[in-house]
C-alpha positions as CSV (number, residue, x, y, z in Angstrom):
1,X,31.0,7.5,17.8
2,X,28.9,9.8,20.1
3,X,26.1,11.7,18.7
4,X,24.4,14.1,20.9
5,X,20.2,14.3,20.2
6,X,18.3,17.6,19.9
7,X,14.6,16.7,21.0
8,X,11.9,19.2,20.3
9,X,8.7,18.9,22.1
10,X,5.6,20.9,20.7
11,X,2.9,21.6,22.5
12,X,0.8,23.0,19.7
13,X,-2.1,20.5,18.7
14,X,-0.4,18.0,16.3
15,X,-1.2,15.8,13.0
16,X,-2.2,12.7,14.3
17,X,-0.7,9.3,14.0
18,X,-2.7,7.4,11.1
19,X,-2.4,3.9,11.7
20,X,-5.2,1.5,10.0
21,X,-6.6,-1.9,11.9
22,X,-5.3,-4.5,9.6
23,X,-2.6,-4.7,7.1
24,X,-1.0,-0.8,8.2
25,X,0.8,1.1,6.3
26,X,3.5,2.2,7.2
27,X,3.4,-0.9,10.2
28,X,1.5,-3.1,11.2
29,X,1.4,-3.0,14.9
30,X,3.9,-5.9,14.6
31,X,1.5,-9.1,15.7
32,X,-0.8,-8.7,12.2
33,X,0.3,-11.2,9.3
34,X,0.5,-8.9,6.6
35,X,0.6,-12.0,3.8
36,X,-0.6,-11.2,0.2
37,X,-2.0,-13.9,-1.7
38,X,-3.2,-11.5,-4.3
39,X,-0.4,-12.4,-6.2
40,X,-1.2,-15.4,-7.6
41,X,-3.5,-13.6,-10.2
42,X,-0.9,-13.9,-12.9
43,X,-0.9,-17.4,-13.0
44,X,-2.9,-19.3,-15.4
45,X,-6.9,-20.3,-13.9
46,X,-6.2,-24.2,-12.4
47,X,-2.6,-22.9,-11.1
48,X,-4.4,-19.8,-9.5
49,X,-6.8,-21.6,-7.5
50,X,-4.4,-24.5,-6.8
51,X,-1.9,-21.7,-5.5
52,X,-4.4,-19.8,-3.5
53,X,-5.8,-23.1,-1.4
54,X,-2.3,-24.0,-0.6
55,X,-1.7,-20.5,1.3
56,X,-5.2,-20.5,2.6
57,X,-4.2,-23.5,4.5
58,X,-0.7,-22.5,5.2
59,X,-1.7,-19.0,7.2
60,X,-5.0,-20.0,7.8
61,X,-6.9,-17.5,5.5
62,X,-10.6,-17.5,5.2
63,X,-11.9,-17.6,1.8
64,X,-14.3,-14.6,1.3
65,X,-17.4,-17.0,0.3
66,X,-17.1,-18.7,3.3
67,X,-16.7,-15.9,5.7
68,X,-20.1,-14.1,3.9
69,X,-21.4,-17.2,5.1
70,X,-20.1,-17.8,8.3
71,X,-21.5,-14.0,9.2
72,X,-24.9,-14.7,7.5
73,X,-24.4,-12.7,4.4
74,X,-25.3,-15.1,2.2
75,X,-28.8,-16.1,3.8
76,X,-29.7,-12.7,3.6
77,X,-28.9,-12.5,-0.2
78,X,-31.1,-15.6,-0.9
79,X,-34.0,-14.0,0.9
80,X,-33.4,-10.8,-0.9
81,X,-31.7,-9.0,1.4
82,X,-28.8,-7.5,-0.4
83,X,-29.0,-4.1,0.7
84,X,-30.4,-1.6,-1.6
85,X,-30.7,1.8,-1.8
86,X,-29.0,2.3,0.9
87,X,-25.2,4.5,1.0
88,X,-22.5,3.5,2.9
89,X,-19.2,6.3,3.5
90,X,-15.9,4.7,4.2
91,X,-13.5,6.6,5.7
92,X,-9.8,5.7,5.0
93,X,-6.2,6.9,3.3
94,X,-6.8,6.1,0.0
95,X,-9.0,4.3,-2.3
96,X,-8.5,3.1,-6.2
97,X,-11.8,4.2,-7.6
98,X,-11.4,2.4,-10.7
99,X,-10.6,-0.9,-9.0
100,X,-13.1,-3.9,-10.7
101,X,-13.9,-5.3,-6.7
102,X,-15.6,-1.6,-6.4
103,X,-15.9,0.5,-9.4
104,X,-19.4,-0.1,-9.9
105,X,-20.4,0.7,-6.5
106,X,-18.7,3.9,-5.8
107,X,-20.9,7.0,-6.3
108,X,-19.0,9.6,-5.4
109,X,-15.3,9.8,-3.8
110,X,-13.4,13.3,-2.7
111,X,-9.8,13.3,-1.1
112,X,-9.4,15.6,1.8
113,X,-5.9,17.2,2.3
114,X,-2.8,15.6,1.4
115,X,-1.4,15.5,-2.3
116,X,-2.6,12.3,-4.8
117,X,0.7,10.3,-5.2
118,X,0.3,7.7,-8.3
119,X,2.5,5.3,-5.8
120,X,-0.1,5.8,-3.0
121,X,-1.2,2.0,-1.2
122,X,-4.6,2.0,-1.7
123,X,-4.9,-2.2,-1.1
124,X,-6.7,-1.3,2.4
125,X,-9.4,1.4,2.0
126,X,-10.6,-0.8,-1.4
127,X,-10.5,-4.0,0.4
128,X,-12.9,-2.3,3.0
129,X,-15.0,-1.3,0.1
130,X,-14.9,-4.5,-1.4
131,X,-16.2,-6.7,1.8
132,X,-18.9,-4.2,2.5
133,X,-20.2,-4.5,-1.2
134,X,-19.5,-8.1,-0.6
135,X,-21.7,-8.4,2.2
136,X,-24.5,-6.0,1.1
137,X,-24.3,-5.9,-2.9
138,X,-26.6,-3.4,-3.9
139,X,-25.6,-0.2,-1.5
140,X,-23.1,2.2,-3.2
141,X,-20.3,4.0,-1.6
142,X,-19.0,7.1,-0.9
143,X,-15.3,6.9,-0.1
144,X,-13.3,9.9,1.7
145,X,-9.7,9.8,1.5
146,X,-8.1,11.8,4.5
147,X,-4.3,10.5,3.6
148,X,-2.1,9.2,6.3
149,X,-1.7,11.7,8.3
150,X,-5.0,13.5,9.0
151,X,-5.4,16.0,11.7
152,X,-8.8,15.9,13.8
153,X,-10.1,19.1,11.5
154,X,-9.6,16.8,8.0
155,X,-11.6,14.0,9.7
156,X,-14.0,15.9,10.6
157,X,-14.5,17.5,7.1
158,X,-14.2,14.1,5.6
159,X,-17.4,13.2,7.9
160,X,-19.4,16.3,7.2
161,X,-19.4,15.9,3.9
162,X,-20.5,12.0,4.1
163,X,-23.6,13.2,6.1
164,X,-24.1,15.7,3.7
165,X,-24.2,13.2,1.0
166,X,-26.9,11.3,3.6
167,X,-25.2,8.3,3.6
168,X,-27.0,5.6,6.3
169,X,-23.7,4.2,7.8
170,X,-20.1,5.1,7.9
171,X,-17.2,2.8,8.0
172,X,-13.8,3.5,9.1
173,X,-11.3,0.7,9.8
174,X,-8.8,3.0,10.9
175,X,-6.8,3.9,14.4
176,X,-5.6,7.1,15.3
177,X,-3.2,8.4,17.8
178,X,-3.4,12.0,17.8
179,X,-0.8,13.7,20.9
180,X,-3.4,15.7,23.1
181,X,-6.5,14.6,24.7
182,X,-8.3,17.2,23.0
183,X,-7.6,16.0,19.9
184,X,-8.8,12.3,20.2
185,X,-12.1,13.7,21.3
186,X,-12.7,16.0,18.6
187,X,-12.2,12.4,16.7
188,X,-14.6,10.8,19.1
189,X,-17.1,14.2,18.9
190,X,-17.0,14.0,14.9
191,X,-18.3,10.4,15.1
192,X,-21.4,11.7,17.5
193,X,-21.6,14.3,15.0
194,X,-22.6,11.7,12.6
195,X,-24.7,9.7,15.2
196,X,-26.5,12.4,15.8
197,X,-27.4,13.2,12.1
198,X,-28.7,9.4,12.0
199,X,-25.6,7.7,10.8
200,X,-24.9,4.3,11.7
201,X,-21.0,4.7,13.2
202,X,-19.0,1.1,12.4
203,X,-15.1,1.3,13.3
204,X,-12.2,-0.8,14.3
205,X,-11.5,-1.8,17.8
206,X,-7.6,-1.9,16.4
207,X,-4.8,-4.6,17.3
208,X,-3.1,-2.9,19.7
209,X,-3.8,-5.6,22.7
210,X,-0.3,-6.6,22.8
211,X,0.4,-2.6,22.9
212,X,-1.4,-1.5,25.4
213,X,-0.4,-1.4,29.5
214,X,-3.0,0.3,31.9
215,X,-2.7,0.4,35.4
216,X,-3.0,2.3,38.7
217,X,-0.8,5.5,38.9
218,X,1.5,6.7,41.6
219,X,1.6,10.1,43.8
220,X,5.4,10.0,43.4
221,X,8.3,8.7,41.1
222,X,8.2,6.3,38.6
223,X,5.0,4.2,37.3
224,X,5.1,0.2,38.0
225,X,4.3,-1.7,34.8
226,X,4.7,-4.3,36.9
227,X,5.1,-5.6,41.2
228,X,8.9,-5.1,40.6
229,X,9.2,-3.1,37.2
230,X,9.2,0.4,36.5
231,X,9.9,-0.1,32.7
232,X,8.3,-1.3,29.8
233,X,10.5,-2.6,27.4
234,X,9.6,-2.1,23.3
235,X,9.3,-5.1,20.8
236,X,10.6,-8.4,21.4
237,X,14.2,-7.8,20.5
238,X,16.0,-4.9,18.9
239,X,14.4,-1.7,17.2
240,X,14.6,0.7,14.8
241,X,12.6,3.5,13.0
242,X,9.7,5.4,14.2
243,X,8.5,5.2,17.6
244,X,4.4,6.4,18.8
245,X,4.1,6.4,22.0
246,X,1.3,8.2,24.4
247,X,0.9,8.0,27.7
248,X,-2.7,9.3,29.0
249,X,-4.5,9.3,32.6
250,X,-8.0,10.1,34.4
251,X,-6.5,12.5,37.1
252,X,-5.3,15.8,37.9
253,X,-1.9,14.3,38.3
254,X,0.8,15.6,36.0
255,X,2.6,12.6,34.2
256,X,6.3,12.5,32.2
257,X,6.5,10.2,29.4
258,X,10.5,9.4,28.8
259,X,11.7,7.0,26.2
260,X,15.2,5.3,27.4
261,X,17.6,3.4,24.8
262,X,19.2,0.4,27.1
263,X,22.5,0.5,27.0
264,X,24.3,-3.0,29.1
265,X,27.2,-2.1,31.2
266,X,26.7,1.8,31.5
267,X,23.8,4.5,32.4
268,X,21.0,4.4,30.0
269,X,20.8,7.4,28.0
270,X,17.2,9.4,27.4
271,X,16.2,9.3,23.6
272,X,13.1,11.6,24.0
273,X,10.6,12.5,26.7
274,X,7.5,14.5,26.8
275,X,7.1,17.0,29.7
276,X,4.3,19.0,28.8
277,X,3.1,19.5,32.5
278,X,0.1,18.3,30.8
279,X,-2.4,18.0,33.9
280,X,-5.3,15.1,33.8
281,X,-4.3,14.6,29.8
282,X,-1.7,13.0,27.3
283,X,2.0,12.8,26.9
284,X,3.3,11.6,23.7
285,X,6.9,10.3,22.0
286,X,6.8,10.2,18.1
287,X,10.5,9.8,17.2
288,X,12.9,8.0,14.7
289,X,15.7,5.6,16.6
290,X,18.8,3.6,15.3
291,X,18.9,-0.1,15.9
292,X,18.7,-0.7,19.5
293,X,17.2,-2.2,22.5
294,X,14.3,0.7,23.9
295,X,12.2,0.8,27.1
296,X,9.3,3.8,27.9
297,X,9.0,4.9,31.7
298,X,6.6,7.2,33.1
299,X,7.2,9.8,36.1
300,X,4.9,11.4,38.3
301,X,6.0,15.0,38.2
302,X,3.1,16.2,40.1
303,X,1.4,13.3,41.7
304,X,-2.2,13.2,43.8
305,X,-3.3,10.7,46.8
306,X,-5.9,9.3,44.1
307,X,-3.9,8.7,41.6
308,X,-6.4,7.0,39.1
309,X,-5.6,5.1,35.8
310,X,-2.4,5.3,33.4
311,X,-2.9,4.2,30.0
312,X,0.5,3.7,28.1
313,X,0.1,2.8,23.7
314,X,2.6,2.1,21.8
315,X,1.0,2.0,18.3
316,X,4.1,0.5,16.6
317,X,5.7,-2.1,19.1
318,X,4.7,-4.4,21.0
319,X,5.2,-3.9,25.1
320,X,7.0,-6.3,27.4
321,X,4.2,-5.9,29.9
322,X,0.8,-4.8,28.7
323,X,-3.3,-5.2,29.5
324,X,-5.7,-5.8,26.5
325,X,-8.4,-4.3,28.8
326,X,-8.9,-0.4,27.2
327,X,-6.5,-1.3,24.4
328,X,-9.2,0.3,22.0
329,X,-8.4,4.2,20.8
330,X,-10.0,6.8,19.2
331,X,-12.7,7.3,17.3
332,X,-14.2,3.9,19.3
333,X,-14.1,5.6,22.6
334,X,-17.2,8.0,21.7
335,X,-21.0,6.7,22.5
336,X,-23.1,5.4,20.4
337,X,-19.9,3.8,18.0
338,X,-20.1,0.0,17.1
339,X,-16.7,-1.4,17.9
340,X,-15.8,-4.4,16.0
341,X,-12.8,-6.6,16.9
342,X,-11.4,-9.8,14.9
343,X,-12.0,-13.2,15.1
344,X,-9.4,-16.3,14.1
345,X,-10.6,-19.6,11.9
346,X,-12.1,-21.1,15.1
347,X,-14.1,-18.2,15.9
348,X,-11.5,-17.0,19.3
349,X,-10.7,-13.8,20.1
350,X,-7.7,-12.7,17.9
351,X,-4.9,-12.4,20.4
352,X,-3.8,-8.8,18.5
353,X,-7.4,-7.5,18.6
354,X,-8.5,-4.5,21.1
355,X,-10.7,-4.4,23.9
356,X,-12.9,-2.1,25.9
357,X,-11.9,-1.3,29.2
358,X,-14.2,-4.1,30.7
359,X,-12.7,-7.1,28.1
360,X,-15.4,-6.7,25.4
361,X,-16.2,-4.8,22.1
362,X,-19.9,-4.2,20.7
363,X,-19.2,-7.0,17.8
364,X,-16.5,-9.2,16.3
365,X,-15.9,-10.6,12.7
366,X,-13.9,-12.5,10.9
367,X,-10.3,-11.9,9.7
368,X,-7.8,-13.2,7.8
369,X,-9.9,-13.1,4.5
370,X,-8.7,-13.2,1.1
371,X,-9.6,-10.4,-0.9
372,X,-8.8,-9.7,-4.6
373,X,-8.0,-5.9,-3.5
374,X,-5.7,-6.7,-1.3
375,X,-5.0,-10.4,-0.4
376,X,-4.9,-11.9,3.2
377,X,-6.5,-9.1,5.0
378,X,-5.8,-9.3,8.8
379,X,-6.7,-7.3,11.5
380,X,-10.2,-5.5,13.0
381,X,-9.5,-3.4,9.2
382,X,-10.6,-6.8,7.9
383,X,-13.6,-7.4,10.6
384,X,-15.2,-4.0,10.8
385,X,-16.4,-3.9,6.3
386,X,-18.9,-7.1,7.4
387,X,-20.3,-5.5,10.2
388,X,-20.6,-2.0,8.0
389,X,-22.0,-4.2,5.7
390,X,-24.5,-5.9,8.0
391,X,-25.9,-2.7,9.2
392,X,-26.4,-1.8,5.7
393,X,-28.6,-4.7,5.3
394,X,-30.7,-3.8,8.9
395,X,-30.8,-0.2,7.1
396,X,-32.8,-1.4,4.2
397,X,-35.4,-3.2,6.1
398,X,-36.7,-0.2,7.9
399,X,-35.9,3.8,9.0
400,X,-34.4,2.3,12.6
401,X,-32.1,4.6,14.6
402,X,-28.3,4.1,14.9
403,X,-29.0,2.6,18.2
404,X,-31.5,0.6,17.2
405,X,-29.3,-1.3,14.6
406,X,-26.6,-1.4,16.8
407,X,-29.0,-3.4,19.4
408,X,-30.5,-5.6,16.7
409,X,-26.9,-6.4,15.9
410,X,-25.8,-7.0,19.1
411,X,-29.0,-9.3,20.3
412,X,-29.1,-11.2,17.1
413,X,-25.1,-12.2,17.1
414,X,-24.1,-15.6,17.7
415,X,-21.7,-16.9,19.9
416,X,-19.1,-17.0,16.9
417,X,-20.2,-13.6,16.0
418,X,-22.2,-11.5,13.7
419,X,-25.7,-12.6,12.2
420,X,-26.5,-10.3,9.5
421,X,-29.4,-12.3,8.6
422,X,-30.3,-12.2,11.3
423,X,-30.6,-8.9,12.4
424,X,-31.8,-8.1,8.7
425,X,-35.2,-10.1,9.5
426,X,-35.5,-8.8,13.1
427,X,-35.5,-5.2,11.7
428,X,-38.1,-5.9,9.7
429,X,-40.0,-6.8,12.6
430,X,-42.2,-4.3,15.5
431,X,-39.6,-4.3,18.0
432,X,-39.0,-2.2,21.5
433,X,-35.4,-0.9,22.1
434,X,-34.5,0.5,25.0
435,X,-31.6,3.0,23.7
436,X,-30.1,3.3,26.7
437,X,-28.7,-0.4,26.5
438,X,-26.4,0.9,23.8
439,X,-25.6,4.6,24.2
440,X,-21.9,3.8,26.3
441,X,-18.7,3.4,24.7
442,X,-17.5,0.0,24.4
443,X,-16.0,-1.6,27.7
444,X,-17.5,1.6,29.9
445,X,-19.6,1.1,32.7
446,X,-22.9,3.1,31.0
447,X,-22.2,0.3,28.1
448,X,-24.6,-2.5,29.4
449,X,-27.0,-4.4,27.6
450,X,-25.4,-6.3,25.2
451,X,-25.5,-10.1,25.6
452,X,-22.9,-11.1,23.0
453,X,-19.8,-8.8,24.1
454,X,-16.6,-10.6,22.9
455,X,-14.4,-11.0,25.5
456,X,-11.4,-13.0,26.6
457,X,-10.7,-14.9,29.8
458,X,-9.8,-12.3,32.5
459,X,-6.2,-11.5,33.3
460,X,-5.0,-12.0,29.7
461,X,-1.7,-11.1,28.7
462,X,0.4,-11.2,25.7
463,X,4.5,-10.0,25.9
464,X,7.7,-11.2,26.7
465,X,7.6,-10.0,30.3
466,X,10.6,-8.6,31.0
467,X,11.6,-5.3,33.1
468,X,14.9,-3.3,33.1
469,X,16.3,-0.7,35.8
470,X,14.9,2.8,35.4
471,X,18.0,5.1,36.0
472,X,18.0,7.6,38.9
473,X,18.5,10.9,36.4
474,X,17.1,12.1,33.2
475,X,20.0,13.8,32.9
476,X,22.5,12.0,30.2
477,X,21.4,13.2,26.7
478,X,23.7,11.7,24.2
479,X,24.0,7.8,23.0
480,X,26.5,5.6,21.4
481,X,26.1,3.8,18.3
């Protein structure tokens, strides 16, 4: 069977991709353990916990108690440090209100665009809300819902109306892929917007180190992903479904983005491409593919002699050759934004987890923590509550700037990561801060200052390796199945 493929490519500015740090919906970013041990409610009390410590020690999740410990949560509490009166926003999909982990806590919610579906997964944004009520129990909430598929306008109203509510700190453990450059820096803008109004910014780095290739462009022809590949295969095996991909660069160059279905034994057929003639921005692939074996190229229509840096993402597969370095996407890549990656049992850089463009993030947490919202809850989504959290607690021990708290934070973490007591007991201390230690976007070269940036060994790299041929022509618009 042949079945030609009609690709449209719009160049208005699109919804963007919603795709949240931990356990996503609808994918994961494929390295995340997306395991639910939530489960195990039904059964009687001793079975329960009995059931519970078994698949803690089978996947290696943290109980919550002793990750509020391990970050210093608990020390604080003892000292009476639990965070009140001050508000925290979350931004996320969706939220159950009425869920016991929150209920209590929540002062105000409002759902921005998008229609309330009674099926709607609302496990993530209340396990957010859980470990930040968790780690500081006596702030209340304010949770916006901007569905799965907000546009940069949405966000931005969700924000706006946070700040108008003068919450101290906003938390949103979600990544976004919107298709223009424009668009991920309104995201990026919107969180300054808050900054600026004195709101603590917390946010997921994302787990998109294993989907994430950045390298030097080319003044002509293809990209090399690698010394003798100019392809970069998807997953680890065969494919299907949807497919995000962007390509984005630093120059005035004009870049191609093509996706190619690999086909042994004949000429491999284009699936989509985007060929905006989009100079010194984004390209970007969102498409739905049969079962198959897919590889993304990239093609310098309109090269320069400097070519700079091209960034390739591919927020739903992994890539066969990729860079962890810059992994991190919008909103983290404004100023002034605490980026928080995740951190395994043994306190190591999750392999999954995003970096800056120089191997760091501002601060890491744990993961893999059991939750009664949600279960095991993976990913930065997991991470970034305790550190929302945390700067609640430096929030109610004085009236400090954002970037104060974010250097308190940063110069009181431990090696194994966060302190929130901490940085609870320094704010309540007279203290100098020189701002401009914290006012660059994590991993950028006006980022400096901050003596416990989680890194890992240079040169680290995590996919299967392997290149393809790039066909001469683009040509060949049809595929067999």
């Amino acid at each position: 069977m042949v079945v030609t493929v009609l690709l449209l490519i719009s160049t208005a500015v699109p919804v963007s991709v919603f795709l949240t740090g931990g356990t996503i919906d609808p994918t994961t970013g494929d390295d995340v353990p997306t395991i639910d041990t939530s489960a195990t409610a039904d059964a009687p009390e001793g079975r329960e916990a009995r059931a519970r410590e078994r698949i803690r020690k089978r996947i290696n999740v943290v109980d919550q108690y002793d990750a509020l410990r391990s970050v210093g949560a608990f020390e604080a509490h003892t000292n009476g440090i639990t965070g009140e009166g001050v508000t925290v926003g979350i931004v996320g999909k969706s939220f159950d209100t009425d869920a016991k982990t929150i209920a209590s806590h929540v002062a105000d919610d409002r759902r921005f665009g998008g229609r309330r579906r009674s099926h709607r997964d609302t496990s993530h944004g209340t396990a957010v809300g859980e470990i930040v009520t968790s780690t500081a129990p006596k702030s209340e909430l304010y949770l916006a819902a901007i569905g799965s598929e907000p546009t940069p306008e949405r966000y931005h109203e969700a924000v706006r109306w946070l700040i108008e509510h003068d919450v101290d700190v906003i938390v949103d453990s979600g990544s976004y892929f919107p298709k223009t450059m424009s668009a991920s820096a309104n995201l990026s803008q919107t969180a300054q917007y808050a900054i600026d109004h004195d709101v603590i910014y917390v946010t997921s780095a994302g787990n998109y180190a294993g989907h994430h290739w950045s390298g030097t462009g080319t003044e002509s022809g293809w990209v090399n992903f690698s010394d003798d590949g100019q392809a970069n295969a998807l997953g680890t095996g065969p494919i299907s479904g949807q497919v995000s991909i962007r390509a984005q660069w630093d120059s005035p160059a004009d870049y191609d983005l093509y996706l190619y279905r690999d086909l042994p034994g004949s000429d491999d057929p284009v699936v989509a491409k985007s060929v905006r003639r989009s100079y010194g921005g984004m390209e970007a692939i969102d498409v739905v593919v049969p079962e198959g074996h897919y590889y993304v190229a990239i093609y310098a229509r309109s090269g320069i002699a400097d070519p700079g840096t091209v960034q390739l993402f591919s927020a739903r597969h992994r890539l066969s050759n990729t860079d962890p370095r810059g992994s991190v996407v919008a909103p983290t890549t404004g100023k002034g934004i605490i980026t928080v990656g995740a951190l395994g049992p043994n306190g190591s850089v999750r392999s999954y987890s995003s970096l800056g463009a120089d191997g760091t993030v501002d601060l890491s947490a744990p993961d893999g923590v059991e939750t009664d919202s949600s279960g095991a809850f993976y990913g930065t989504s997991a991470a970034t509550p305790f550190v929302g959290g945390a700067a609640a607690l430096v929030a109610s021990q004085g009236n400090l700037t954002p970037a104060q708290t974010e250097y308190i934070l940063e110069q009181t973490s431990r090696e194994e990561g966060l302190n929130a007591y901490a940085a609870a007991s320094a704010a309540s201390r007279p203290f100098d801060v020189p701002e401009s230690t914290v006012t660059g976007s994590p991993g950028s070269e006006d980022a400096a200052g901050s003596t416990v940036a989680h890194s890992r060994e240079a040169g680290w790299t995590d996919g299967i390796g392997t290149n393809v041929t790039i066909p001469k022509s683009d040509t060949e618009r049809t595929f067999k199945y």
